[in-house]
C-alpha positions as CSV (number, residue, x, y, z in Angstrom):
1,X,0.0,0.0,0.0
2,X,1.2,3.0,-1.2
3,X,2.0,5.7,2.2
4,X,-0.4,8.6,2.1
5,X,1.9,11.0,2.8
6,X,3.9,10.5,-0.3
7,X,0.7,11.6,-1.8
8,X,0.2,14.3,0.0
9,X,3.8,15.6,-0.9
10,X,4.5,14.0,-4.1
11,X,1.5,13.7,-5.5
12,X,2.1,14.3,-9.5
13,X,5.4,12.2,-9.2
14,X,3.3,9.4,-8.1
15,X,0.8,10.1,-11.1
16,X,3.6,10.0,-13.3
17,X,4.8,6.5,-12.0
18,X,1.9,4.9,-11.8
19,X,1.3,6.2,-15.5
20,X,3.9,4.4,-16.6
21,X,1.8,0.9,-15.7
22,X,-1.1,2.0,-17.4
23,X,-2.6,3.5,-14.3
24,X,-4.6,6.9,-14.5
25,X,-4.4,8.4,-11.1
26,X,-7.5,11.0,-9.9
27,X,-5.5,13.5,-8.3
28,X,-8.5,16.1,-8.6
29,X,-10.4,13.7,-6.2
30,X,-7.6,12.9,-4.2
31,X,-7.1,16.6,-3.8
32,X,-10.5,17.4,-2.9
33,X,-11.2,14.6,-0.4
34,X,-7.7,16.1,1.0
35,X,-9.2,19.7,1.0
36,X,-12.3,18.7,3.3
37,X,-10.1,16.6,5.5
38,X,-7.9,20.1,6.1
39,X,-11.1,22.1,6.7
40,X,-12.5,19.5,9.0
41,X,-9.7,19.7,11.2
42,X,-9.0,23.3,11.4
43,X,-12.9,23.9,12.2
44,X,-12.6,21.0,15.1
45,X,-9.9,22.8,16.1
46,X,-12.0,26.3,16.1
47,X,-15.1,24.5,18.0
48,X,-12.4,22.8,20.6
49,X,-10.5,26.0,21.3
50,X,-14.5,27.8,21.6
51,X,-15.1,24.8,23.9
52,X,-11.9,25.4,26.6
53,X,-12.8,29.1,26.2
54,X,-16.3,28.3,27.6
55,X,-15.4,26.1,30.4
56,X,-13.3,28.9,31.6
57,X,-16.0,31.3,31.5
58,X,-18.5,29.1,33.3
59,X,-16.1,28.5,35.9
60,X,-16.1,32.4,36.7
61,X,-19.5,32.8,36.3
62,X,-20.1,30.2,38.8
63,X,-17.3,31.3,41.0
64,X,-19.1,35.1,40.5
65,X,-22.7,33.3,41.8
66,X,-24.0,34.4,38.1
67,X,-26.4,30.8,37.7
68,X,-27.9,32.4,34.6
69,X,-25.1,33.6,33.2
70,X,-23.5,29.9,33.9
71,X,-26.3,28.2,32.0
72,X,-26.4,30.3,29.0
73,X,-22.7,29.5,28.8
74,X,-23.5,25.7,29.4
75,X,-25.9,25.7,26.4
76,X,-23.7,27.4,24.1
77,X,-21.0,24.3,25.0
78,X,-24.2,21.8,24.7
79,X,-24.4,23.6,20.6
80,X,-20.9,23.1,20.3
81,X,-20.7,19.5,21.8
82,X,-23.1,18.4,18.9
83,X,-21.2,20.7,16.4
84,X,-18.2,18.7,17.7
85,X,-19.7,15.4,17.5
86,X,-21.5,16.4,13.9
87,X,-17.4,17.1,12.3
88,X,-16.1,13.9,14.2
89,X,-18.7,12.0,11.9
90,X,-17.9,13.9,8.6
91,X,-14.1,13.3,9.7
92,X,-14.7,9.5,10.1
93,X,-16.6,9.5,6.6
94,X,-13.7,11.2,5.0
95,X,-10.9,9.1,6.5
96,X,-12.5,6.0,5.6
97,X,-12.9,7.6,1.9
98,X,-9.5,8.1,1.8
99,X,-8.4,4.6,3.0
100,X,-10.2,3.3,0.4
101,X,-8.6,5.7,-2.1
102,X,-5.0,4.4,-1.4
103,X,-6.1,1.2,-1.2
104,X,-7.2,0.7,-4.7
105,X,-3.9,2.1,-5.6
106,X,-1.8,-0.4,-7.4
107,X,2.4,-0.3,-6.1
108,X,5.1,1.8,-7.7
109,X,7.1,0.8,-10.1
110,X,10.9,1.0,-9.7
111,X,12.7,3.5,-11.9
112,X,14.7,1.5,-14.0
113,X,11.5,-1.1,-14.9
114,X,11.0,-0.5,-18.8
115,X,7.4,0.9,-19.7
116,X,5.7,-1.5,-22.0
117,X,2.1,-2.5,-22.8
118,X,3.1,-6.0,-22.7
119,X,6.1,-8.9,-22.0
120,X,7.6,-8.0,-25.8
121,X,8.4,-5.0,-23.9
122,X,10.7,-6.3,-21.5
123,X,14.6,-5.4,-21.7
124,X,16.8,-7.5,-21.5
125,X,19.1,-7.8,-18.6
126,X,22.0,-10.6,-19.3
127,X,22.5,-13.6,-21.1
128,X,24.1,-16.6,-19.9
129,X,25.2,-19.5,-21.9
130,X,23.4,-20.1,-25.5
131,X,20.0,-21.7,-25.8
132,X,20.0,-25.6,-26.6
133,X,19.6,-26.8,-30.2
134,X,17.5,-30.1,-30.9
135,X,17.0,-31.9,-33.8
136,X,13.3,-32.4,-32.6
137,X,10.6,-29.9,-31.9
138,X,10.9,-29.6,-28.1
139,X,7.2,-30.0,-26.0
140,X,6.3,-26.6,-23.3
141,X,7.0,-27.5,-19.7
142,X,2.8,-27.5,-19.4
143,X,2.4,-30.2,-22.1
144,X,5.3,-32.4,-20.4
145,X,3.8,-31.9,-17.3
146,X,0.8,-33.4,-18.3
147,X,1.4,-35.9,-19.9
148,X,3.9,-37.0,-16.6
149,X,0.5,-36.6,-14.7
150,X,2.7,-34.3,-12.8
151,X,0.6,-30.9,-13.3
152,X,-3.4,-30.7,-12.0
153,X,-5.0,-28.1,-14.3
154,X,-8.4,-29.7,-12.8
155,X,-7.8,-28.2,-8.8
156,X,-7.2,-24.6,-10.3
157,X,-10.9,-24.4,-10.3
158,X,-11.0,-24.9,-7.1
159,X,-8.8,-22.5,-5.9
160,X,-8.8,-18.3,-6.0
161,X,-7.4,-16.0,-7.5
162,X,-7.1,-17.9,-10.7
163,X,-3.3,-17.4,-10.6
164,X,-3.6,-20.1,-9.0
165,X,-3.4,-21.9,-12.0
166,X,-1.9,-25.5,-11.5
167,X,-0.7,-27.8,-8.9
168,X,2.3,-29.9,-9.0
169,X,2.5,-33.6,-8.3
170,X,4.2,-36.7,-7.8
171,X,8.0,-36.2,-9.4
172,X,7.3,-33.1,-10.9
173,X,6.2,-31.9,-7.5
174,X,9.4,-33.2,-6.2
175,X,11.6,-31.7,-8.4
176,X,9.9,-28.6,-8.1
177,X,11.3,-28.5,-4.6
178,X,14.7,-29.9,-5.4
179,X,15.1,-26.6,-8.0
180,X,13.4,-24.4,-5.0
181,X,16.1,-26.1,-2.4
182,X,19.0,-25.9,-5.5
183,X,18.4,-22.1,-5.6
184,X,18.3,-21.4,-1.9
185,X,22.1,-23.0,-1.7
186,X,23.4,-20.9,-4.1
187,X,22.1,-17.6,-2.8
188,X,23.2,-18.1,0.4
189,X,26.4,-20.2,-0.1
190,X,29.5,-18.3,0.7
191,X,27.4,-15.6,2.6
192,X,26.5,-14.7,6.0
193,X,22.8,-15.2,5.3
194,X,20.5,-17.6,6.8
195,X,18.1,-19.3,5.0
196,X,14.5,-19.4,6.8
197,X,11.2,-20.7,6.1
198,X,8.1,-19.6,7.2
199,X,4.7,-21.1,7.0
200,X,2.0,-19.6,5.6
201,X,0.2,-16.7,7.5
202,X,-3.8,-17.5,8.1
203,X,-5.7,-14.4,9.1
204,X,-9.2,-13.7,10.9
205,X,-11.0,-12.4,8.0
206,X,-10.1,-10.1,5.2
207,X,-10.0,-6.9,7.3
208,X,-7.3,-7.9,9.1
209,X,-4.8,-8.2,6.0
210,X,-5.8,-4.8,4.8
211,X,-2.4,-3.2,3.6
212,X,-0.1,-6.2,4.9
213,X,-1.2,-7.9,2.0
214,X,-0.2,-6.7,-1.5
215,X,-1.7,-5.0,-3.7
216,X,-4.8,-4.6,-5.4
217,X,-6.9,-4.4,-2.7
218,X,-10.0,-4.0,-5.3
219,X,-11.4,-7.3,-4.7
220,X,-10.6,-8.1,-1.1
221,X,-10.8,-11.3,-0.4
222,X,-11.4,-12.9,-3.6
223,X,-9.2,-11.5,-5.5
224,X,-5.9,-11.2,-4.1
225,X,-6.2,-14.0,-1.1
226,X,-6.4,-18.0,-1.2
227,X,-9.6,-19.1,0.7
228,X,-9.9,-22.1,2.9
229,X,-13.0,-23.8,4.1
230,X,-12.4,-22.3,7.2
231,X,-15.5,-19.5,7.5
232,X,-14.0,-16.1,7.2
233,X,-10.7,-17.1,7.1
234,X,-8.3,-16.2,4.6
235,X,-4.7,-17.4,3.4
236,X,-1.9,-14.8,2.8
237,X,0.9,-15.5,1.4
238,X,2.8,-12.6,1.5
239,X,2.9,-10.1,4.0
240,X,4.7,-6.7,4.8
241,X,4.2,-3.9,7.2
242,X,1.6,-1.4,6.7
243,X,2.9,2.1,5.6
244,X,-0.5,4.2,5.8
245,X,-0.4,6.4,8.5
């Protein structure tokens, strides 16, 4: 999730990066749910100030033995509690209106990512070694797969998103995890770092991964966490710190 703040300060720098994905950014309603989010506060502020000024008055005017003096200062707080609690609820509404504005914000790309409308876009970075000639014409991983009965394109169904969109099995399963342990090793061989496995994170409903969870947030939970059977449960599988504020 993208941090508020840099929106608040950066806002046509982030409308320019996210242009670059293909993403049109509504800074004019950005800027006017910012706008009434300022005035709320500096008239809550007024109203508070009004408040601590009355309190002070009615404590004279009790002090002074001036009852009906007191109580017309007591209503005007009375007018100004409701005014208060009136801007709290507009505040709340606005707050919550902006939360959901960041949140359908997709992430930032990184400066040196290559704009493109699709992969014949990409850059290339390095090269190693030269492709592998055959004297036959050479099957896609997906056709060997199935025909190893190693790849289960019938559970995708079953599971969401839809990126979901095969499960490995038997030896292709296993040497999915031998080429998973193979590249652990050699990132951390001849290094100080530790390799460490985590399980997956289950969370009490959607709510709760709001912002940990990466991004879109458009379609919360279906669309961007694995369900289980378990009601209102939801399985994340990656997780970072919240940066909204």
């Amino acid at each position: 999730m993208i941090d508020i703040h840099l929106l608040r300060t950066s806002l046509e720098a982030v409308a320019a990066r996210l242009a670059t994905r293909g993403f049109a950014l509504d800074t004019a309603g950005f800027l006017a749910l910012e706008a009434r989010r300022k005035e709320i506060q500096v008239a809550t502020e007024r109203l508070q100030a009004e408040r601590n000024a009355l309190a002070k008055q009615i404590g004279r005017a009790k002090a002074a033995g001036d009852e009906a003096g007191a109580r017309a200062l007591m209503a005007q707080g009375a007018e100004i509690a409701e005014r208060l609690k009136a801007m709290e609820a507009e505040n709340a509404d606005v707050q919550a209106r902006l939360h959901a504005f960041v949140a359908e914000l997709p992430n930032l790309p990184h400066e040196s990512v290559p704009v493109g409308a699709s992969a014949e876009d990409n850059r290339e970075e390095r090269r190693w070694g030269a492709p592998r000639a055959f004297d036959f014409e050479p099957k896609d991983h997906v056709d060997l797969g199935a025909a190893l009965a190693g790849i289960d394109f019938d559970t995708r169904g079953e599971a969401q998103p839809a990126r979901a969109s095969w499960c490995c099995e038997g030896a292709v399963a296993r040497l999915h995890r031998a080429l998973v342990a193979v590249h652990a090793r050699s990132c951390t061989r001849g290094s100080t770092a530790t390799p460490r496995s985590t399980r997956p994170t289950l969370v009490h409903a959607a709510r709760c991964a709001d912002g940990p969870v990466l991004e879109p947030r458009r379609s919360l939970p279906q669309g961007d966490l694995f369900k289980i059977e378990r009601p209102t449960s939801v399985l994340c599988t990656s997780f970072r710190p919240p940066s909204i504020r």
